[in-house]
Structures are given as structure tokens and as C-alpha cells.
PAZAPA-4460 file (N, C-alpha, C; in steps of 0.05 Angstrom, whole numbers, plus 32768, in hexadecimal, padded with zeros to 4 digits):
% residues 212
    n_x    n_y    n_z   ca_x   ca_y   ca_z    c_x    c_y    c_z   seq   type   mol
   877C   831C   89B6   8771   8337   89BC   8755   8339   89B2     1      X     A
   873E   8345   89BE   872E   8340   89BA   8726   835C   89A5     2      X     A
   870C   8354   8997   8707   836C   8985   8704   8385   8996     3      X     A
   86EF   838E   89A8   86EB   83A7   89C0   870B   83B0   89C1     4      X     A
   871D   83A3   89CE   8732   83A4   89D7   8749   83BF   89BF     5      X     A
   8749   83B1   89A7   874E   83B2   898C   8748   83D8   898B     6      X     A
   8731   83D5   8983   871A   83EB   897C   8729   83FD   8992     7      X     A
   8723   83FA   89AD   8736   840D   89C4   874F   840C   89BF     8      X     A
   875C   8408   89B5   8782   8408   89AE   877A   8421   8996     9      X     A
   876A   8413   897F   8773   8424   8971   8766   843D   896C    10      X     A
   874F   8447   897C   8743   845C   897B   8753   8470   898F    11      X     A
   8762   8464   89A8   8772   846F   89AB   8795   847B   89A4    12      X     A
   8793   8467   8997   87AF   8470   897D   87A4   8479   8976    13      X     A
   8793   847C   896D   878E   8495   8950   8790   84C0   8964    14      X     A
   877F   84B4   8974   8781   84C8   898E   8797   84DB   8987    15      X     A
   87AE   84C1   898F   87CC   84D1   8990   87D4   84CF   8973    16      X     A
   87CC   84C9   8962   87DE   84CC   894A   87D0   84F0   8947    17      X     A
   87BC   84F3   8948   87A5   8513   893E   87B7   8527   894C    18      X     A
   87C5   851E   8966   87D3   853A   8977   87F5   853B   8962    19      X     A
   87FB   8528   894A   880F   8531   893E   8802   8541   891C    20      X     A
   87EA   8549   891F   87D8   8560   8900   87DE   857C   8919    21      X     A
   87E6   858E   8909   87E0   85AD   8913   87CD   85B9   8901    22      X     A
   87C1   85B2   88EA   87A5   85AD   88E0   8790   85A7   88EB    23      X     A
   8782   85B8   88EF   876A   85B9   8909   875F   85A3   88EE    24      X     A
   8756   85A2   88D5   874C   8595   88CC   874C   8578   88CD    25      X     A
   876A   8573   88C8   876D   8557   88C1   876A   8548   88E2    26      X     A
   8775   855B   88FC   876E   8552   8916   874D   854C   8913    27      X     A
   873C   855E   890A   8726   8553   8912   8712   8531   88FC    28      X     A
   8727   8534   88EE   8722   851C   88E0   8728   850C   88E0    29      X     A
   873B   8504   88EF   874B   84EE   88FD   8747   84E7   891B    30      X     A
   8738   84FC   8924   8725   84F7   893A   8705   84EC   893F    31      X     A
   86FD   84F3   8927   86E9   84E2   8917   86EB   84C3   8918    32      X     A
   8704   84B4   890F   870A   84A4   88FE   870F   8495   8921    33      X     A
   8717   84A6   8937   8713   8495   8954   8701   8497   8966    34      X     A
   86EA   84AD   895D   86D7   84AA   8966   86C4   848F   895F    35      X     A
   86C5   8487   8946   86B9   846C   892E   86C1   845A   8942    36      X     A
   86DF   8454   894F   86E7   843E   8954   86E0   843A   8979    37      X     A
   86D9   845A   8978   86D6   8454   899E   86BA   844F   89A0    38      X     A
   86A6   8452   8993   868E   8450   8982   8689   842E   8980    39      X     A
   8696   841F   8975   8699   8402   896F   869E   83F3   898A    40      X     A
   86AF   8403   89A2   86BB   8401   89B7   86A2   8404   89C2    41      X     A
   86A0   840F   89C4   867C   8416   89DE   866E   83FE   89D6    42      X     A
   865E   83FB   89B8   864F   83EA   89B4   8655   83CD   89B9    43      X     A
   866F   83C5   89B6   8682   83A7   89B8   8683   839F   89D5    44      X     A
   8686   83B2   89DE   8688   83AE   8A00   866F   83B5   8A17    45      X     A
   865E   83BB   8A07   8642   83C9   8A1C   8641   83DC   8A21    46      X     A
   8651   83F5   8A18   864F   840F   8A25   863C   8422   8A12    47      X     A
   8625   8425   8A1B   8614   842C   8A03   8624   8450   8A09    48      X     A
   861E   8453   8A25   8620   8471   8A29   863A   8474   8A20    49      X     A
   8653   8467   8A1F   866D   8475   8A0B   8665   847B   89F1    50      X     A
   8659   846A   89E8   8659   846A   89C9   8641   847C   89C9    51      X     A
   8631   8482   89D7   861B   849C   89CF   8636   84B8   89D4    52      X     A
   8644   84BB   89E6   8650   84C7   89EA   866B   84CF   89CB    53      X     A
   866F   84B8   89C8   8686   84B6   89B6   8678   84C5   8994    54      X     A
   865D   84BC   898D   8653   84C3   8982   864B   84E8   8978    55      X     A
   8641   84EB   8990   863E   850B   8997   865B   851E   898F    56      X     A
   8670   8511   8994   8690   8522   898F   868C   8516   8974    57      X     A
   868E   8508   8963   8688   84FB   8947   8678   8515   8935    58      X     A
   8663   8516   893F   864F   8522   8936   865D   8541   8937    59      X     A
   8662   854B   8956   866D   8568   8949   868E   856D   893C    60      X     A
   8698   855D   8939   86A8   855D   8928   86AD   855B   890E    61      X     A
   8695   854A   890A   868D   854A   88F1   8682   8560   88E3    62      X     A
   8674   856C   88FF   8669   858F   88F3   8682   85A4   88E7    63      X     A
   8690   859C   88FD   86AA   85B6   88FA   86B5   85AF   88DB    64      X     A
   86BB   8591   88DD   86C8   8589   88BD   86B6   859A   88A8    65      X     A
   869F   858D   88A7   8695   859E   888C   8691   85C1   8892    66      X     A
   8695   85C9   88A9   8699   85EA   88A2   86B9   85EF   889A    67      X     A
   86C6   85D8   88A2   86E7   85DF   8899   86F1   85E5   887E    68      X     A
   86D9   85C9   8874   86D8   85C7   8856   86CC   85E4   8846    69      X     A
   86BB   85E6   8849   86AA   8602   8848   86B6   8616   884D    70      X     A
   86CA   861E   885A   86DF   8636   8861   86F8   8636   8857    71      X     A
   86F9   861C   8847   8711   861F   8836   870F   8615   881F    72      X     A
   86F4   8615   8816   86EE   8613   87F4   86F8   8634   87EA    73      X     A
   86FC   862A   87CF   870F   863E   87C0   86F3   865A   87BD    74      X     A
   86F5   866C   87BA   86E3   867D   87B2   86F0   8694   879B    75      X     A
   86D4   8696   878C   86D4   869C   8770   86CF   86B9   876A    76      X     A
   86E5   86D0   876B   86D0   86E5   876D   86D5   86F1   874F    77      X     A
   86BF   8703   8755   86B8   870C   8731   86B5   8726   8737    78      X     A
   86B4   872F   871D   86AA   8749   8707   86C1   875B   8718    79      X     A
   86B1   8779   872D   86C6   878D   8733   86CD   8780   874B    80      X     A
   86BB   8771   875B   86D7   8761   8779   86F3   8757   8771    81      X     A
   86F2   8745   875D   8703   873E   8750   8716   874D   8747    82      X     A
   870C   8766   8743   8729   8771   872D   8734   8785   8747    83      X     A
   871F   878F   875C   872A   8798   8775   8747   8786   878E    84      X     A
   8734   876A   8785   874B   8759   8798   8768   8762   878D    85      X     A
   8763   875A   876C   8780   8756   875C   8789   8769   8763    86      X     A
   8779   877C   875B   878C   87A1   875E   879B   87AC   8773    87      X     A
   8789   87A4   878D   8787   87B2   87A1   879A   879B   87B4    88      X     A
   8783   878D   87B9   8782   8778   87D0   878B   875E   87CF    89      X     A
   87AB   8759   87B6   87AB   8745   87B1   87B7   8739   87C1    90      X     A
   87C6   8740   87DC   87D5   8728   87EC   87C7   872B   8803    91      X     A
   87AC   8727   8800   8795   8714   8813   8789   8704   87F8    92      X     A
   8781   86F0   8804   8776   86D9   87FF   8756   86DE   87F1    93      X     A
   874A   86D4   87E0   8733   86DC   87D0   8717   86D8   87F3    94      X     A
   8725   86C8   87FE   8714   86CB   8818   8714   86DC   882D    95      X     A
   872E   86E2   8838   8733   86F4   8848   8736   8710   8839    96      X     A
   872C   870F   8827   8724   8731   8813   8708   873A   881A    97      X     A
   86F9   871D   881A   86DD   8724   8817   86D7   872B   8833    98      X     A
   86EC   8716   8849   86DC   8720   8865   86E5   873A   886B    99      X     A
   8701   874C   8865   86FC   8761   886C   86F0   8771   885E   100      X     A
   86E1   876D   8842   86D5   8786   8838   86B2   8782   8842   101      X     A
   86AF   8767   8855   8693   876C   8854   8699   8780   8874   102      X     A
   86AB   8778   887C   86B1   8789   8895   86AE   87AD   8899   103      X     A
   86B0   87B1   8877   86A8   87CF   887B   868F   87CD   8869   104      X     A
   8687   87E2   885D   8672   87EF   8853   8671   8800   883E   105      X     A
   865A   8807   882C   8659   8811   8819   8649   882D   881D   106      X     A
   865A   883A   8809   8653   8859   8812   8657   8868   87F0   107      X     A
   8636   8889   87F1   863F   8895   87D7   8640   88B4   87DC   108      X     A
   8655   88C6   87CF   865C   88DF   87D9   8654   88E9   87BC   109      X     A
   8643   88FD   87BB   863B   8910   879B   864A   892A   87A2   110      X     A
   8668   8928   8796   8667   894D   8794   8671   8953   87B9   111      X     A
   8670   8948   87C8   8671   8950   87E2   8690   8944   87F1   112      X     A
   8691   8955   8807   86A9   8945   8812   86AB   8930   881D   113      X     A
   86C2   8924   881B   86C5   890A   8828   86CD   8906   883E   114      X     A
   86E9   891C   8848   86F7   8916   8856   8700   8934   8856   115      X     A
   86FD   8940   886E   8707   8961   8870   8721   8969   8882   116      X     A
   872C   896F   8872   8743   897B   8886   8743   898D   88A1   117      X     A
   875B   897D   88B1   875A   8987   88CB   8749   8975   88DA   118      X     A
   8736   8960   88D4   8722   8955   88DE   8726   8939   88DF   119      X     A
   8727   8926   88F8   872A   8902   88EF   871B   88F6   88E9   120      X     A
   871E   88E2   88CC   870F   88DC   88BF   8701   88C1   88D6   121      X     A
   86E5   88C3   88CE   86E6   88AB   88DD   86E9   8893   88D4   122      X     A
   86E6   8888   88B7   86EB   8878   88A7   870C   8874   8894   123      X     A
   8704   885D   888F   8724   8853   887A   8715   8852   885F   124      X     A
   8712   8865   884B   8703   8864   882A   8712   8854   881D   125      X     A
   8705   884A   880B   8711   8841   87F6   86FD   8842   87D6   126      X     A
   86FD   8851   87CA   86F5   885A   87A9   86EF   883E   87A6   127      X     A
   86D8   883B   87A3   86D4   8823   8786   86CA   882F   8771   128      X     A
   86B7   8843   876B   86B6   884D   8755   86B4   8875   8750   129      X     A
   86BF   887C   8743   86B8   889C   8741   86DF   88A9   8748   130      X     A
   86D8   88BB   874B   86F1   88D5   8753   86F0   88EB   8765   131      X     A
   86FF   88E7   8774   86FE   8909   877B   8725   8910   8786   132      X     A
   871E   8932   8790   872F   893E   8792   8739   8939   87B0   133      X     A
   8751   893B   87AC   8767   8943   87D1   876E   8962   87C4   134      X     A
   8765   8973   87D6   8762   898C   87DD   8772   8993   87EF   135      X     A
   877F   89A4   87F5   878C   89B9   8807   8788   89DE   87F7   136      X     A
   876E   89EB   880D   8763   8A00   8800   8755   89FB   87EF   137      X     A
   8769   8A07   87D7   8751   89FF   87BD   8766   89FD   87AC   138      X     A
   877A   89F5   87AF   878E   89E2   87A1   878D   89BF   87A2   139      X     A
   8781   89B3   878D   878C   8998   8789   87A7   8985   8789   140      X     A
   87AB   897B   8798   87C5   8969   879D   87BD   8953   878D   141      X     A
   87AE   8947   878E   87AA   8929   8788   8791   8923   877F   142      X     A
   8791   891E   8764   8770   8910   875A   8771   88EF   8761   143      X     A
   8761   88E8   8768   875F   88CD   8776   874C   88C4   875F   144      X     A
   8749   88A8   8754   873B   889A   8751   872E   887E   875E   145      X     A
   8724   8870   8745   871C   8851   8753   8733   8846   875E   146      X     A
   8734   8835   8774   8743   8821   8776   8756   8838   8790   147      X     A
   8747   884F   8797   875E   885F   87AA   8756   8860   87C5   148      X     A
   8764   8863   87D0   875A   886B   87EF   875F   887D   87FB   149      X     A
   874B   8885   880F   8742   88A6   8815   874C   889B   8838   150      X     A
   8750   88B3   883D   8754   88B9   8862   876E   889E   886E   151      X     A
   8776   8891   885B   8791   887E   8861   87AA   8886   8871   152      X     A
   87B3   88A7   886F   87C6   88B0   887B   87BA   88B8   889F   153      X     A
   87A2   88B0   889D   8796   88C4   88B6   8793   88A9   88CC   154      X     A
   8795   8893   88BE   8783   8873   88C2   87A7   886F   88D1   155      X     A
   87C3   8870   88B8   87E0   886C   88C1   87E8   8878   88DB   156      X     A
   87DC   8896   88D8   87F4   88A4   88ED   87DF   88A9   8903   157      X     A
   87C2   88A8   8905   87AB   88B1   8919   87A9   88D1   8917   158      X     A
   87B2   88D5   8903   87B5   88FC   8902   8796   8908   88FA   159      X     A
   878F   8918   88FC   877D   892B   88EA   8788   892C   88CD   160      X     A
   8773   892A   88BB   8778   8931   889E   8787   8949   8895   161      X     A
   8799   8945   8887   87AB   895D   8884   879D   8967   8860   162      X     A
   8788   895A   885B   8778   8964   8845   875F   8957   8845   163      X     A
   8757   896D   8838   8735   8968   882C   873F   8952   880D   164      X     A
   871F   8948   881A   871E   8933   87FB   86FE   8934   87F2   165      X     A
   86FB   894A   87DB   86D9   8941   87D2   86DF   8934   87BB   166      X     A
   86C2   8925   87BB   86B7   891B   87A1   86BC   892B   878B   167      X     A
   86C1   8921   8775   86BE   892B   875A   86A0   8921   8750   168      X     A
   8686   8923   8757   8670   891B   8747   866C   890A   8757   169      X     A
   8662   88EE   8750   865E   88DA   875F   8670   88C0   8763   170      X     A
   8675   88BD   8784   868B   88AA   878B   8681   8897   879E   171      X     A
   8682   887D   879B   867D   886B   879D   8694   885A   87AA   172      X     A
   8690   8860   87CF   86A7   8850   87DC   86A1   883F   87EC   173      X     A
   86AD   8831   87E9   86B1   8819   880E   86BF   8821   8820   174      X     A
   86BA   8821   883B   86C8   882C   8857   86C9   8814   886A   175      X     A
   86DE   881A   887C   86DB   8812   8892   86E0   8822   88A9   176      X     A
   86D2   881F   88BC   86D5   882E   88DA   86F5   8829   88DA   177      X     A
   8703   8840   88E1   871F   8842   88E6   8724   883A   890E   178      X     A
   8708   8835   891F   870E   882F   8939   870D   8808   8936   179      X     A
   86FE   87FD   8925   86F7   87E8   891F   8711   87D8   8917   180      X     A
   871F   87F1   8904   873D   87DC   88F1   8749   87D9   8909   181      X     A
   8751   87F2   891B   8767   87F5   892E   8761   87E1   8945   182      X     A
   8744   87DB   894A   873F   87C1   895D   8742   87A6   8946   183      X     A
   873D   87A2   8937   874B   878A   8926   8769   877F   892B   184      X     A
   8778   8796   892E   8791   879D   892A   879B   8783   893F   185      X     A
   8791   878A   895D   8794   877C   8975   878E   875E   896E   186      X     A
   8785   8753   895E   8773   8737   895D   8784   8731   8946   187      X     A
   8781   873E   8936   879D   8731   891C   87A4   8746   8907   188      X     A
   87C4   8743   891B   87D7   8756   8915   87E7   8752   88F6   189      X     A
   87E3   873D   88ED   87F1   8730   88D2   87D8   873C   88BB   190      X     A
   87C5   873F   88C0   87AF   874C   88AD   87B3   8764   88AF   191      X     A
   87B2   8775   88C6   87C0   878E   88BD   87D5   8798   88B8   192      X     A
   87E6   8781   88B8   87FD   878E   88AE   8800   878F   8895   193      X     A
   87EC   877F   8883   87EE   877C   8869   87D8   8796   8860   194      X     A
   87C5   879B   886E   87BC   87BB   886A   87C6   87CB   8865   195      X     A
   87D5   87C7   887C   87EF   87E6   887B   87F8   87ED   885E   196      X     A
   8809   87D5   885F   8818   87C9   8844   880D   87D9   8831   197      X     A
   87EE   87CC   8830   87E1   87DA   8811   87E0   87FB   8812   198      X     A
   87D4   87FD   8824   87D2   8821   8831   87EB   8829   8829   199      X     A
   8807   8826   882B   8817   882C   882C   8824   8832   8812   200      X     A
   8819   8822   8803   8823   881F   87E2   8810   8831   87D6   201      X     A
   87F3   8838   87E7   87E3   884E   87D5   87E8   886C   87D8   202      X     A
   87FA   8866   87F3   8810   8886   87F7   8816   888B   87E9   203      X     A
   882D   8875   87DD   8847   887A   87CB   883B   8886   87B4   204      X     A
   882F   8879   87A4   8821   887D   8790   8813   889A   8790   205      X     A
   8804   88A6   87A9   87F7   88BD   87A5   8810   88D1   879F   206      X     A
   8820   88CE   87AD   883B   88E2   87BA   8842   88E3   879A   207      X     A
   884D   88C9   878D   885D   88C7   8772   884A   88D8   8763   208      X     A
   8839   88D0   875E   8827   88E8   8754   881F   8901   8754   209      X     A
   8826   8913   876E   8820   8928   8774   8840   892D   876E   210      X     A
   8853   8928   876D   8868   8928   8766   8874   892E   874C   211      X     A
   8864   8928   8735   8864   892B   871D   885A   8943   8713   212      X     A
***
């Protein structure tokens, strides 16, 4: 059997061994490893244009590999992200935390309202630093702090705010468009359901408290 011959056997085994990885990764690295050999194949046998060809799929595969690598290096977060993930956001991933918090935005309320009753919020808050009040009239239900979330019952049920929420002084929140989550929703449904999840546990907690 001749070497050319060889090189084509086994760049094509390798072919079919890559369709048994459901790892887009390790498929594209084992596709690599028969591009090299179909590569050897062109050159052994005269086919310059396969092996320019063979080359070019080499090359962007090799691109995808090192962004694979790069998208699944560990990431390190610090100071208050860090104690937000733990607190808050701990069953997403230190990566899939960061992409949905760059997904919303940072916002500051002095003394003013946040979120008025009777009215839909257009945002999902979330306190990173400061306090304020949940109001109905001019009775307090619920002092909110860091780490709380504002307009969450309005984000669950699509209702109008069944309370006002101002600032106590200065509050320091992150939002997201509540039309933005609900189109997320459609694209991946396993992320928001772990939203919910959290939303759901900052219910309990307000309720147990107003409860007391």
C-alpha cells in the first residue's frame, strides 16, 4: 500500500471516528489531525489544489479551537461581582453571570422613585448598593436593601406594580429591559428558568419579612 494511499485511509478514519465527539471541541480537533493527513495526501499525490483546500478548513478550525479554549478558560471574579455571584447568582456559572449582567445596565436613584405603583415597570432592578422603601400610600411594607430586587413581581406575572418603591438617599442599581429578558426567554429557556428561580426566592424572603 502505498504512502498517498495510507494518508487517505487514515484522514478519512479519523473523519468518521470525530462524528462519534458530541464536543464541538474535541470534533474540531480531530478534524485538524485529518485535515494534516489529507494535506500530506494532496502533496504525495499532486493535488496541490486539495491540499490548499485541505489547509484553509485546518486553518479555520484551528481558529474556532483557540476561541473554544478562550470560552472555557476558568474566570476569576473579584471584590463586589464576586460576592454578588455567591449571594445572588450562584447557580450560573462565573461566565454566564457576567454575560447576563453585562446584558443590562447600570443605573443611580437619589431620594426618588423607582418604580410607581399602578404603573409597568419597564425594567428588572436589582440593588447593588444603597436602600430604599416598598410603599403602599405612605405605609412601608418592605425596606429593601443591597443584593434586592425591585419590579420582579411585575417582570413574573406582567401586572402593573402593586407598589411604589423610592430610594432611601442614594441607590445604586443594575437593570434589565423586562421586553429584552422575555425575548431571551424564547432563545434559552433553561437560563430563565433559573432567573425565575432566583426572583422567586427574593419573594419569599420579602413576604417572610413583611410577615414578621
Amino acid at each position: 500500500m502505498s504512502l498517498e494511499t495510507i494518508f487517505l485511509h487514515l484522514a478519512n478514519g479519523i473523519v468518521l471516528l470525530a462524528f462519534l465527539f458530541k464536543d464541538i471541541l474535541w470534533l474540531r480537533l480531530v478534524m485538524v489531525i485529518s485535515s494534516l493527513f489529507m494535506v500530506g495526501y494532496g502533496r504525495i499525490s499532486g493535488q496541490p489544489l486539495l491540499a490548499g483546500w485541505e489547509i484553509l478548513f485546518l486553518a479555520i478550525n484551528a481558529y474556532h479551537i483557540v476561541l473554544l479554549f478562550e470560552e472555557r478558560r476558568p474566570i476569576k471574579l473579584k471584590g463586589r461581582m464576586a460576592q454578588i455571584h455567591e449571594r445572588v447568582f450562584n447557580e450560573f456559572s462565573a461566565r454566564d453571570f457576567l454575560k447576563l449582567w453585562n446584558f443590562g445596565m447600570d443605573r443611580t436613584y437619589h431620594n426618588n422613585v423607582i418604580v410607581k405603583q399602578g404603573e409597568t415597570p419597564e425594567y428588572l432592578l436589582f440593588i447593588v448598593d444603597g436602600e430604599a422603601d416598598v410603599l403602599r400610600g405612605r405605609k412601608v411594607l418592605v425596606e429593601l436593601d443591597d443584593h434586592s430586587f425591585i419590579a420582579e413581581m411585575s417582570f413574573l406575572t406582567g401586572e402593573p406594580a402593586s407598589a411604589t418603591v423610592k430610594a432611601r438617599g442614594k441607590v445604586h442599581v443594575h437593570c434589565w429591559s423586562q421586553e429584552a429578558l422575555h425575548d431571551l426567554e424564547s432563545i434559552d429557556p433553561p437560563l430563565m428558568a433559573r432567573i425565575r428561580g432566583i426572583l422567586g426566592r427574593d419573594l419569599t424572603r420579602k413576604l417572610t419579612e413583611r410577615l414578621k
